[in-house]
N, C-alpha and C positions, 0 to 999 in steps of 0.2 A: 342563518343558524351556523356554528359553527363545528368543525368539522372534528368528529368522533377522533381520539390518535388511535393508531393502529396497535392491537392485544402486542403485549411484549411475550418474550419467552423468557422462563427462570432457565438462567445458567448458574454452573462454577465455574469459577476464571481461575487458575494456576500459575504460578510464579514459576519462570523459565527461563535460564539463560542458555540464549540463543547467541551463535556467532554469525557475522553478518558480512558482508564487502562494508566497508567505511562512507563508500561514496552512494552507496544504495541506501544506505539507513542513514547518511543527510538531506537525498530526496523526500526519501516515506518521511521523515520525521518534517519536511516542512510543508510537503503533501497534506498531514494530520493537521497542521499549525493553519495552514488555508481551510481548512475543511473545521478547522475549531474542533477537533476529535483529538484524544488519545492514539497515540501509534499503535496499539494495540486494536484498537477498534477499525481502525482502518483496514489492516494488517488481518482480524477477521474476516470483514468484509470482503477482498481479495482474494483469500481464499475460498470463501464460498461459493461464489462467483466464480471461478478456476475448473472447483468440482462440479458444477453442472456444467463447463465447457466455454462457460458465458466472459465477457471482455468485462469487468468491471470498472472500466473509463472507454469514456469518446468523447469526439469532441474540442472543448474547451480546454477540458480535464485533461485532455491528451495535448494539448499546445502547451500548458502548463506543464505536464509532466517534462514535453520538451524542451522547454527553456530551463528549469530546476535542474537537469540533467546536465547544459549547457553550464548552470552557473558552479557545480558543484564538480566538472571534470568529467564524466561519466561518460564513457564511451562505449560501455559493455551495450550488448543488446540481447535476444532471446537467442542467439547464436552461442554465445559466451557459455550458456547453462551448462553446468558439469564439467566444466572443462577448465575452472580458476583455478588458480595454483599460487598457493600462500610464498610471500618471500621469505 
């Protein structure tokens, strides 16, 4: 028998421009490209995940995230936070 999908929730989504590090939103964006999702959705999901405390990857997702990182230059880490400085 096949399996019930799980009740969705009705949202609004909003048009936002957001400024980003260059090299951070070439990961997430191929982060999304692997995951077949919109950058946005992902980009949700992450935070949701944040606010309850919770690590939204492990794993594989995290070897991946570390290579993407590797391929795109990224050296920043959760060290970096608040602390970037536009040229």
């Amino acid at each position: 028998m096949p399996k019930k999908p799980k009740a969705g929730f009705t949202i609004e989504r909003v048009q936002t421009g957001v400024r980003i590090e260059k090299r951070i939103l070439k990961v997430l964006k191929a982060l999304a490209e692997l995951y077949e999702i919109s950058l946005g959705d992902l980009l949700e999901g992450v935070v949701l995940h944040a606010f309850e405390g919770k690590c939204p990857f492990e794993g594989a997702s995290l070897e991946r995230i570390s290579a993407l990182k590797k391929v795109y230059g990224l050296e920043l880490d959760a060290s970096a936070s608040h602390r970037l400085v536009e040229s």
